[in-house]
C-alpha positions as CSV (number, residue, x, y, z in Angstrom):
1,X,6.7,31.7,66.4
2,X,2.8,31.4,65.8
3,X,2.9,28.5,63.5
4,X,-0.5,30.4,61.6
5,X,2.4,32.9,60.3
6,X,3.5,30.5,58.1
7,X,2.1,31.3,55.1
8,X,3.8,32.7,51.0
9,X,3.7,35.5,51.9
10,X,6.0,35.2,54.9
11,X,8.3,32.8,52.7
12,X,8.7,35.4,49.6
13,X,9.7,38.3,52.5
14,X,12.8,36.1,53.1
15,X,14.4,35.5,49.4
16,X,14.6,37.6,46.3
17,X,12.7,35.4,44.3
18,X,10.2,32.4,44.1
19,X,13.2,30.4,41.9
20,X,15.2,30.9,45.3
21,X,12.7,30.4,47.3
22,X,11.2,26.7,45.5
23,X,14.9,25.4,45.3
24,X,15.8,26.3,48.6
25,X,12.4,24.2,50.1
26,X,13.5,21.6,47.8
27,X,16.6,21.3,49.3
28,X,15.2,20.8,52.6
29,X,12.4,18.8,51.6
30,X,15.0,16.2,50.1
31,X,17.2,16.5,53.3
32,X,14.3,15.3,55.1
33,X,13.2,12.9,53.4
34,X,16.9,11.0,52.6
35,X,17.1,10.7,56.9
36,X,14.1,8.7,57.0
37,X,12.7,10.3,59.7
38,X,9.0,10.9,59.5
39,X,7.6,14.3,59.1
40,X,4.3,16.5,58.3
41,X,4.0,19.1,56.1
42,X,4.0,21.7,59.5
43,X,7.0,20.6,60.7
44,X,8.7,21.1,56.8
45,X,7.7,24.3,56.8
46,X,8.9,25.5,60.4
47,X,12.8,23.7,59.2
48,X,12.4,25.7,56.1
49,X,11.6,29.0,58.0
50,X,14.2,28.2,61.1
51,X,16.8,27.9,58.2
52,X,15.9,30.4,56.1
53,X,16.1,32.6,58.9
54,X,19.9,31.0,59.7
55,X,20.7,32.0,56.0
56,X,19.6,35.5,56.4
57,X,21.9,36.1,59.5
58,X,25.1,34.7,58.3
């Protein structure tokens, strides 16, 4: 994946609404940040969009 790609519009094609899509990304955010393990705000965004895309499949 072309990490420019990342962008609301690319999010938004993947959930029926932004309430899905904000709680979801908070969900992951918070994940993240309870491991402890650091992170910037690319590598967020490529978990959120490598999840969203398991989510899709199952």
């Amino acid at each position: 994946m072309i990490l420019d790609t990342l962008t609301t519009e690319h999010f938004r094609k993947k959930f029926k609404n932004n309430f899905d899509l904000c709680n979801f990304s908070i969900n992951i955010g918070r994940n993240i940040v309870l491991s402890g393990t650091p992170s910037t705000l690319r590598s967020i965004l490529n978990e959120i969009d490598e999840r969203s895309d398991e989510l899709i499949q199952k």
